[in-house]
BAVO-853853 format. One line per field, with one value per atom (N, C-alpha, C, O): residue number from 1; residue in three letters; atom name; x, y, z. Coordinates in steps of 0.001 Angstrom, whole numbers. Layout:
% BAVO-853853
num <- (NUM  ...)
residu <- (ala  ...)
atome <- (CA  ...)
c1 <- (X  ...)
c2 <- (Y  ...)
c3 <- (Z  ...)
% end
This chain:
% BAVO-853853
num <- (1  1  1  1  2  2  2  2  3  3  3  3  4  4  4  4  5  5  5  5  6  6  6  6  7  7  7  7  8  8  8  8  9  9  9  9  10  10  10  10  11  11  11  11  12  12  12  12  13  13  13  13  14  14  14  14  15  15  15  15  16  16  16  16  17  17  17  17  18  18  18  18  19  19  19  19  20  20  20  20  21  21  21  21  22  22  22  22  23  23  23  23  24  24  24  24  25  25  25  25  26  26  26  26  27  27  27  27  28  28  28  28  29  29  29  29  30  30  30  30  31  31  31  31  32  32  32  32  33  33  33  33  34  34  34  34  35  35  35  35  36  36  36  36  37  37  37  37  38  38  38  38  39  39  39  39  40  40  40  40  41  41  41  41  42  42  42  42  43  43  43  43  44  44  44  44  45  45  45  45  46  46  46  46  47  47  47  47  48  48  48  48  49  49  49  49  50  50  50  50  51  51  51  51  52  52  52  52  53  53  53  53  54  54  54  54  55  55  55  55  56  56  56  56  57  57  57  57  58  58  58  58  59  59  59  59  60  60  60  60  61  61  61  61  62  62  62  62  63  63  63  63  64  64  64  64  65  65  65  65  66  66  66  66  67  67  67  67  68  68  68  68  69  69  69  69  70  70  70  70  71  71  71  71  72  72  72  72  73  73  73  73  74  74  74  74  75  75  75  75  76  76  76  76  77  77  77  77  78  78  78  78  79  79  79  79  80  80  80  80  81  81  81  81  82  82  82  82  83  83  83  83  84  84  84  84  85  85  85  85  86  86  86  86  87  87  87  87  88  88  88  88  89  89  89  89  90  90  90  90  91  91  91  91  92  92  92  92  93  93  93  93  94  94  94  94  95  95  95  95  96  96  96  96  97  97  97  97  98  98  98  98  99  99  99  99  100  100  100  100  101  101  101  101  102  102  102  102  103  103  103  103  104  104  104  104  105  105  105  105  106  106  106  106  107  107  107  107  108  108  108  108  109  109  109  109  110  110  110  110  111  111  111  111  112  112  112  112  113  113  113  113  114  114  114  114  115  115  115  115  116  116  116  116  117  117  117  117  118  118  118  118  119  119  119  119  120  120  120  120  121  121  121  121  122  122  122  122  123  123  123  123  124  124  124  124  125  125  125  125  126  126  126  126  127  127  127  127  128  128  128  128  129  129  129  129  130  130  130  130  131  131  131  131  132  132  132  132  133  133  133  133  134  134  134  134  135  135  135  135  136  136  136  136  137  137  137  137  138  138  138  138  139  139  139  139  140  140  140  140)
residu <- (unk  unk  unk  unk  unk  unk  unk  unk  unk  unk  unk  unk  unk  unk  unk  unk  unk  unk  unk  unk  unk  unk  unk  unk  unk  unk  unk  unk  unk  unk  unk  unk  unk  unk  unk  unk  unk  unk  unk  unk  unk  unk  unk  unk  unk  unk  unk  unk  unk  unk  unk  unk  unk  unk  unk  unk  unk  unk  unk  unk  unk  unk  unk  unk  unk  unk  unk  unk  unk  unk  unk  unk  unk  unk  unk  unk  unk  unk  unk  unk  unk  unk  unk  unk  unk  unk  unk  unk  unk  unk  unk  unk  unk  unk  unk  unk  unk  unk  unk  unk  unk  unk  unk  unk  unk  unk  unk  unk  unk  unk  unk  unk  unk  unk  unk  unk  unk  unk  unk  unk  unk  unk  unk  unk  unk  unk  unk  unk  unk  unk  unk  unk  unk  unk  unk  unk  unk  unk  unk  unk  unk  unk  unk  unk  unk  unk  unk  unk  unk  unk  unk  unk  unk  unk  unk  unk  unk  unk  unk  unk  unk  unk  unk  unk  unk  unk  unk  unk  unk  unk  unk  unk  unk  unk  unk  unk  unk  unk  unk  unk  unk  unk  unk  unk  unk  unk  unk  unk  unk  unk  unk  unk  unk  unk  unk  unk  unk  unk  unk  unk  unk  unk  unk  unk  unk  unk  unk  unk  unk  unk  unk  unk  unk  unk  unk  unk  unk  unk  unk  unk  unk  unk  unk  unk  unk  unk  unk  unk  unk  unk  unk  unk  unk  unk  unk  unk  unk  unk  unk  unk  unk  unk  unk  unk  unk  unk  unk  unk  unk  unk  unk  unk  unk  unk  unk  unk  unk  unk  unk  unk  unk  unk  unk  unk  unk  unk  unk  unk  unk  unk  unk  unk  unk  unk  unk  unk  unk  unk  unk  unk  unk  unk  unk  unk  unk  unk  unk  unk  unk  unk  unk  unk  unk  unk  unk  unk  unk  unk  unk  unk  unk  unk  unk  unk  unk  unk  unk  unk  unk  unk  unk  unk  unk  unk  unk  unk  unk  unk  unk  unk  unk  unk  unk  unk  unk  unk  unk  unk  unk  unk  unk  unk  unk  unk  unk  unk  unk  unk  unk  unk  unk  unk  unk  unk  unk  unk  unk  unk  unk  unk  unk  unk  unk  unk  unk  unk  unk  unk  unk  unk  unk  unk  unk  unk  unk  unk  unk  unk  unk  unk  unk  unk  unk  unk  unk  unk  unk  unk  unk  unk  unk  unk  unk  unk  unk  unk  unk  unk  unk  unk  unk  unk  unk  unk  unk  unk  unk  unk  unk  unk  unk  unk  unk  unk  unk  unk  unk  unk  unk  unk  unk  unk  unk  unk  unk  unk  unk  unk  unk  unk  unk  unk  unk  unk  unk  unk  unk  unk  unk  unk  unk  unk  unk  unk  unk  unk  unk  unk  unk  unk  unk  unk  unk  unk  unk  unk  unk  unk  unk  unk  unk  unk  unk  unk  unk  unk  unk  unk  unk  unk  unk  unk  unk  unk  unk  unk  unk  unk  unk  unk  unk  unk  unk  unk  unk  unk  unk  unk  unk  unk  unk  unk  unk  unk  unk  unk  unk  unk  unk  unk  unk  unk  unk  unk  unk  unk  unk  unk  unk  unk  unk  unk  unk  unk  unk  unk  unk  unk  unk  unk  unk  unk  unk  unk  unk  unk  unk  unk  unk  unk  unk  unk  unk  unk  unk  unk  unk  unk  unk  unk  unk  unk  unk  unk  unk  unk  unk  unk  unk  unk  unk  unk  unk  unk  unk  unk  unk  unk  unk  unk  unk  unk  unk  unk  unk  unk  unk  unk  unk  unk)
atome <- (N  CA  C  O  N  CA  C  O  N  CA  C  O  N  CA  C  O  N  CA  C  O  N  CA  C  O  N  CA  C  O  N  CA  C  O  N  CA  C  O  N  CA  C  O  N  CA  C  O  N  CA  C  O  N  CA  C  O  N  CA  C  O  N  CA  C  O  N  CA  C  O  N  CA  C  O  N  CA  C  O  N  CA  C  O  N  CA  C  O  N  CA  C  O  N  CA  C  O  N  CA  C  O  N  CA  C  O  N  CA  C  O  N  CA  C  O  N  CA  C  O  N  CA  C  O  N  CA  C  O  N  CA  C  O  N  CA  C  O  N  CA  C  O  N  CA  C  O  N  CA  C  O  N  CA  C  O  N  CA  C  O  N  CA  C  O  N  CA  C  O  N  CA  C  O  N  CA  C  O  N  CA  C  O  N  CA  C  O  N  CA  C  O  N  CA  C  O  N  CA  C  O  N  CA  C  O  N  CA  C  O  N  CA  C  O  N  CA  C  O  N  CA  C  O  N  CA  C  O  N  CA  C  O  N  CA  C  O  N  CA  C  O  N  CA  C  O  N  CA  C  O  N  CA  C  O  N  CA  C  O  N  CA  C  O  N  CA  C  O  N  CA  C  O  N  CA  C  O  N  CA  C  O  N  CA  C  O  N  CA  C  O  N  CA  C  O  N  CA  C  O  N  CA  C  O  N  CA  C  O  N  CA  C  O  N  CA  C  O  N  CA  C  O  N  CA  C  O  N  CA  C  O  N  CA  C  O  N  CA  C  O  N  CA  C  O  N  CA  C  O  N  CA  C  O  N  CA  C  O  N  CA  C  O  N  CA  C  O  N  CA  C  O  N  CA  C  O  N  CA  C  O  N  CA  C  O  N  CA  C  O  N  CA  C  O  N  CA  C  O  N  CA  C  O  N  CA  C  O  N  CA  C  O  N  CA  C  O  N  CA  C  O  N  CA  C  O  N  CA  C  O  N  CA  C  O  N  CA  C  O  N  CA  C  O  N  CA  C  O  N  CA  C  O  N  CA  C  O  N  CA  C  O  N  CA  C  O  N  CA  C  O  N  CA  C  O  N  CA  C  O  N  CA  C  O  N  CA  C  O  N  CA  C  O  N  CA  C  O  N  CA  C  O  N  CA  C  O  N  CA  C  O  N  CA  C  O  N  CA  C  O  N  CA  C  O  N  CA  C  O  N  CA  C  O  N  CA  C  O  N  CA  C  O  N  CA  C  O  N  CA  C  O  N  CA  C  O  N  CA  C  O  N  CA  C  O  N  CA  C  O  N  CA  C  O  N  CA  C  O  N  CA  C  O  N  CA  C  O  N  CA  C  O  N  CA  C  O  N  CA  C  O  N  CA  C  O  N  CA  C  O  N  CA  C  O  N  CA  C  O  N  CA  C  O  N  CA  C  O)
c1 <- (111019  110815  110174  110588  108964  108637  108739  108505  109020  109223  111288  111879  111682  113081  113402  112753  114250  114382  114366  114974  113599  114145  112799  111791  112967  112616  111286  110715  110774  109052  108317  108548  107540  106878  105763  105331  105321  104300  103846  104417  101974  101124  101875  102351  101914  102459  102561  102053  103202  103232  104051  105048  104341  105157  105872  105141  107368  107474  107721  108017  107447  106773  107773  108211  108191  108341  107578  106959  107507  105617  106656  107859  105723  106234  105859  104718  106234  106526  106061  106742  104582  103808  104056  103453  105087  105159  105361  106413  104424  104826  104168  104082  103824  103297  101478  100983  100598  99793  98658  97558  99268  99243  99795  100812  99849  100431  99391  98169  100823  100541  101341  102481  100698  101523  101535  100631  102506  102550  102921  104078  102223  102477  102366  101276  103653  103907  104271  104983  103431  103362  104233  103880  105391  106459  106231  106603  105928  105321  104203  104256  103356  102918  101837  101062  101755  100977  99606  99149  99307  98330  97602  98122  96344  95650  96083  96353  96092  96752  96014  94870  96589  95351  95273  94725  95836  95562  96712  97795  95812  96340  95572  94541  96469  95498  96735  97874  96088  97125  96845  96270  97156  96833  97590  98332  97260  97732  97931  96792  98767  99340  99719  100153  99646  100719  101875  102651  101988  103223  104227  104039  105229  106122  106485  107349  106174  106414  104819  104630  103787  102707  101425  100572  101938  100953  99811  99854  98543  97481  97035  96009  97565  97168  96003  95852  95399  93906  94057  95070  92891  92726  92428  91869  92800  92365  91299  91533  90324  88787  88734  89583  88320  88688  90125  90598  90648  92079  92303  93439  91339  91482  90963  89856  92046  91427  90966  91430  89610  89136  87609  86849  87298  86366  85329  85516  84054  83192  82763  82345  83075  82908  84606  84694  85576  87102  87556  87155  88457  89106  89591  90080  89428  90307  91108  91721  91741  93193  93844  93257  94923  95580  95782  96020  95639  95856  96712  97245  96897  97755  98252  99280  97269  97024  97149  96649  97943  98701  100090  100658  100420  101971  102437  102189  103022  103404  102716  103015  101730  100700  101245  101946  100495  100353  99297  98249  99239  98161  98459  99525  97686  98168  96965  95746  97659  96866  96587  97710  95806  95832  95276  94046  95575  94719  95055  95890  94128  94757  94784  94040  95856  96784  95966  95838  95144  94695  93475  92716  93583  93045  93290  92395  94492  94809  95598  95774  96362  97545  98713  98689  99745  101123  101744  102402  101700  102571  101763  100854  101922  101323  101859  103032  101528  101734  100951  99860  101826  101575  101062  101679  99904  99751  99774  98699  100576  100397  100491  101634  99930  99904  99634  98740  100458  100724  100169  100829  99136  98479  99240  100453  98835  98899  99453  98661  100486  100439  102053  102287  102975  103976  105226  105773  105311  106545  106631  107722  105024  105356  104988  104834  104879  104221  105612  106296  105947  107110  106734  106559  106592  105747  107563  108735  107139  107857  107297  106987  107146  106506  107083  108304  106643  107104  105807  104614  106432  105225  105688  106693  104958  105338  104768  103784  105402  104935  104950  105944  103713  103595  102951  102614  102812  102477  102762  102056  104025  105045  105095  105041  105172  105027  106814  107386  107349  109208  109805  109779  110447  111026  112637  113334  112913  114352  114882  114252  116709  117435  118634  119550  118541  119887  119433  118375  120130  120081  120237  120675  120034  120251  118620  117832  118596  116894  115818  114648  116167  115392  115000  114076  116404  116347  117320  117161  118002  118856  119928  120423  120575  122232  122868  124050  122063  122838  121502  120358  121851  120728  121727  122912  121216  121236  120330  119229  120575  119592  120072  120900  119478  119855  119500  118296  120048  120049  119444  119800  118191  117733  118483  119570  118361  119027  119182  119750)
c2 <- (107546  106323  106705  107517  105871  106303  105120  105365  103919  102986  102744  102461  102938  102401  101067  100226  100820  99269  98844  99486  97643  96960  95840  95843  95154  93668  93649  94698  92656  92369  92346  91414  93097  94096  92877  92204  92603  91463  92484  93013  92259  93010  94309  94460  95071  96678  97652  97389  98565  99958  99929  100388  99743  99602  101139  102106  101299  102778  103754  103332  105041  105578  106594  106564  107490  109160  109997  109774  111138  112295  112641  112590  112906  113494  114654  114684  115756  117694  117448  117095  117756  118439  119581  119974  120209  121737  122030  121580  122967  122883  121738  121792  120927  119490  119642  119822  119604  120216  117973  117675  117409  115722  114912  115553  113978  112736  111574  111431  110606  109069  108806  109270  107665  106666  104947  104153  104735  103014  102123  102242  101394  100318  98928  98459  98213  96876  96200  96582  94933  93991  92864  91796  92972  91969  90768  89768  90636  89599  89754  90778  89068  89059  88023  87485  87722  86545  86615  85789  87719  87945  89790  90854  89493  90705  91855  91945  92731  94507  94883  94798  95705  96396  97745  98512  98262  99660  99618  99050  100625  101139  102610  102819  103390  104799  105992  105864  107227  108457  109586  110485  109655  111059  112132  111877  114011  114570  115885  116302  116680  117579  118868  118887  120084  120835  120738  121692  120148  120517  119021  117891  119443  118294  117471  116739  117161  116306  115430  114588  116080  115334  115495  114759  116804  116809  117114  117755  116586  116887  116095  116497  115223  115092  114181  113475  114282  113839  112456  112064  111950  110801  111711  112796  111255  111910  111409  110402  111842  111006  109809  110053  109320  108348  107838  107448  107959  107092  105816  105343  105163  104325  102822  102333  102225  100611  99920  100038  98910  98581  99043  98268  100474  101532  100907  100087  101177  100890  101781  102935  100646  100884  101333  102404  100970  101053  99855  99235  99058  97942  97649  98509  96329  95868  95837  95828  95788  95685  94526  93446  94607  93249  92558  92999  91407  90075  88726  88740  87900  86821  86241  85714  86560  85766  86932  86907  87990  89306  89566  90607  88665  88617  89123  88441  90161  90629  91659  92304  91847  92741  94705  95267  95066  96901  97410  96848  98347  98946  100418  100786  101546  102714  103925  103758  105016  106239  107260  107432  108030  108471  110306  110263  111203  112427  113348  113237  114723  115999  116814  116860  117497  118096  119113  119284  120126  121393  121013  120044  122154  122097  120831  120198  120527  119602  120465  121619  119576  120360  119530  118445  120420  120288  119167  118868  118198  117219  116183  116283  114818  113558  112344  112501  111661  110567  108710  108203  108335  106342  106186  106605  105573  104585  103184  102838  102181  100868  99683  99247  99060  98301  97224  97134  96052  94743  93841  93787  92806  91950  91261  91343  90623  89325  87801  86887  87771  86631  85845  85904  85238  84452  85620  86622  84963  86255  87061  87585  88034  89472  90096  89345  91204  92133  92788  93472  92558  93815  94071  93353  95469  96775  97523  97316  98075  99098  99912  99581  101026  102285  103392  103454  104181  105280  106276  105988  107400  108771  109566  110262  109337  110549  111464  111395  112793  114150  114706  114841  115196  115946  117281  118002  117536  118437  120054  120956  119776  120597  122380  122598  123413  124657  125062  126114  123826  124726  123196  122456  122534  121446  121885  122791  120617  120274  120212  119868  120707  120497  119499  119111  119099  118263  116864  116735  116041  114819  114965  113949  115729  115853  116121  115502  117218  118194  117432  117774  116327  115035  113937  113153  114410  112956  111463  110294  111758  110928  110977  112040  109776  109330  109123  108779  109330  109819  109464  109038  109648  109706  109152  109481  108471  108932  109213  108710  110301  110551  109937  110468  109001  108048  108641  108896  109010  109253  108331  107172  109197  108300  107709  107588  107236  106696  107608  107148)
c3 <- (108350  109102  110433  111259  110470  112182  113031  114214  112762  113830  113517  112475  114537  114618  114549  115170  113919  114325  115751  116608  116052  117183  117444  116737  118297  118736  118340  118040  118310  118127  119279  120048  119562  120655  121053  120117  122342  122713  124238  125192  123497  124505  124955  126080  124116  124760  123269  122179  123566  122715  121713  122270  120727  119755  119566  119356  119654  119825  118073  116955  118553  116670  117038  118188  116213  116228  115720  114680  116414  115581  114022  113769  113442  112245  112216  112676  111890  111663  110184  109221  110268  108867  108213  107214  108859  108317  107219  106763  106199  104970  104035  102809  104686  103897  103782  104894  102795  102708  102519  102984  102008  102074  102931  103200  103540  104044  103772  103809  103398  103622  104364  104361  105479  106379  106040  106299  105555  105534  106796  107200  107353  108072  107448  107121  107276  106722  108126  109055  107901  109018  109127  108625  109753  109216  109954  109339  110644  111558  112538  113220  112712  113908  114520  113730  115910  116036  117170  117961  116886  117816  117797  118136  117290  116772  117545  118743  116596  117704  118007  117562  119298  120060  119712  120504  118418  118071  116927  116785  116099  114866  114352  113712  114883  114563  114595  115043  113944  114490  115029  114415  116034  117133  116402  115454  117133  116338  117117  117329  117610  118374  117891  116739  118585  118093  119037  119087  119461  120391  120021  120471  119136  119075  119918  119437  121256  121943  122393  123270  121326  121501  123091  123587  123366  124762  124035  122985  124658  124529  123242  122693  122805  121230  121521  122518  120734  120017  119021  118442  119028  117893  116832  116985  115812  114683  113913  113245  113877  113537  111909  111051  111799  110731  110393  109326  111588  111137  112111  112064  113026  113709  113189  113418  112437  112327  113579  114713  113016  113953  114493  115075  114186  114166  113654  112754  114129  113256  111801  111712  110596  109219  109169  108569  109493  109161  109165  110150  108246  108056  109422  110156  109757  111097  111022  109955  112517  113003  112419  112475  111893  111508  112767  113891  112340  113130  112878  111768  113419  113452  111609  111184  111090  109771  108676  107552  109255  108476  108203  107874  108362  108005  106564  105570  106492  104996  104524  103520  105273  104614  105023  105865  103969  104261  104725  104407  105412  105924  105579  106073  104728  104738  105466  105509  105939  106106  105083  104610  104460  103471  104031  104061  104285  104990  104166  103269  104558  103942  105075  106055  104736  106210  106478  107691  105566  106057  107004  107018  107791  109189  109971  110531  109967  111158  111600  111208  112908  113896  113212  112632  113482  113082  113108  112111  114319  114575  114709  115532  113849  113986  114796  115138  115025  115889  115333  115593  114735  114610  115926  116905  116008  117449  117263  116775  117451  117175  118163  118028  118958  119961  119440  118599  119896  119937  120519  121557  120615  121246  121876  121683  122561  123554  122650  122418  122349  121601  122089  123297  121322  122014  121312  121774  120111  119493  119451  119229  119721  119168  117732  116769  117637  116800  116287  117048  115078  114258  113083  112098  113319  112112  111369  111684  110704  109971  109083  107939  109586  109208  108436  108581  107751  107250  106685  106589  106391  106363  104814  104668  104056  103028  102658  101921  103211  102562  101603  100889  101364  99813  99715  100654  98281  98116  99014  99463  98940  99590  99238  98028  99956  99616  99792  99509  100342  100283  100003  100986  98524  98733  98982  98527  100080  100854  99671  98672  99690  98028  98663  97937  100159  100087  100663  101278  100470  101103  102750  103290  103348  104913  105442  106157  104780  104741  104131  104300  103367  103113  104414  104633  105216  106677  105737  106091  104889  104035  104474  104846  104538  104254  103472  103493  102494  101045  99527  99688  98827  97842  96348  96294  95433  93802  93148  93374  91922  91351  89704  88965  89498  88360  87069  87114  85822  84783  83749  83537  82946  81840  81283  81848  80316  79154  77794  76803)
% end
């Protein structure tokens, strides 16, 4: 998960956590648009080595909005997905959601998440996953 729960964000920064590529050789990022009433002022992902994100960079073709990149969702996006799709080699380690919220009355609320793949060490517990618990359901 990279957006935490909390309130619907109006004209400002919607807050993310970087995600730690390490080991992850793929990522996808989903952004689902749970509401919102006024076009965003950014949808893109910067990209660091330094886990706390100094110095990080746009990452070139990941900015909606761009010219020849799908626009920014807007007022009349309610429900919708937006995904990132990259390949990790030769990037830097630590990524970063950027998502900013327009100018509108209610507010902008996203919910995000990142899935890594194509993994060179897979996690074996529900902790080392980032889980609070897991089942693993049996065929039939």
């Amino acid at each position: 998960m990279i957006t935490p729960s909390a309130a619907p964000v109006d004209n400002g920064a919607i807050t993310t956590t970087a995600i730690d590529t390490l080991g992850a050789a793929y990522l996808t990022v989903y952004v689902a648009v749970l509401s919102i009433d006024a076009l965003m002022t950014a949808l893109k992902l910067r990209e660091s080595e330094a886990s706390d994100l100094t110095g990080a960079v746009d990452v070139p073709g990941s900015i909606f909005g761009a010219a020849g990149a799908p626009a920014l969702p807007g007022a009349a996006d309610d429900g919708k997905v937006y995904a990132f799709h990259m390949d990790l080699r030769g990037r830097q380690r630590y990524l970063d959601l950027v998502a900013g919220a327009g100018d509108g009355a209610a507010g902008t609320s996203v919910f995000a998440w990142a899935e890594l793949s194509r993994l060179s060490e897979m996690p074996s517990t529900a902790t080392q996953r980032g889980l609070a618990g897991e089942l693993f359901v049996p065929k039939l």
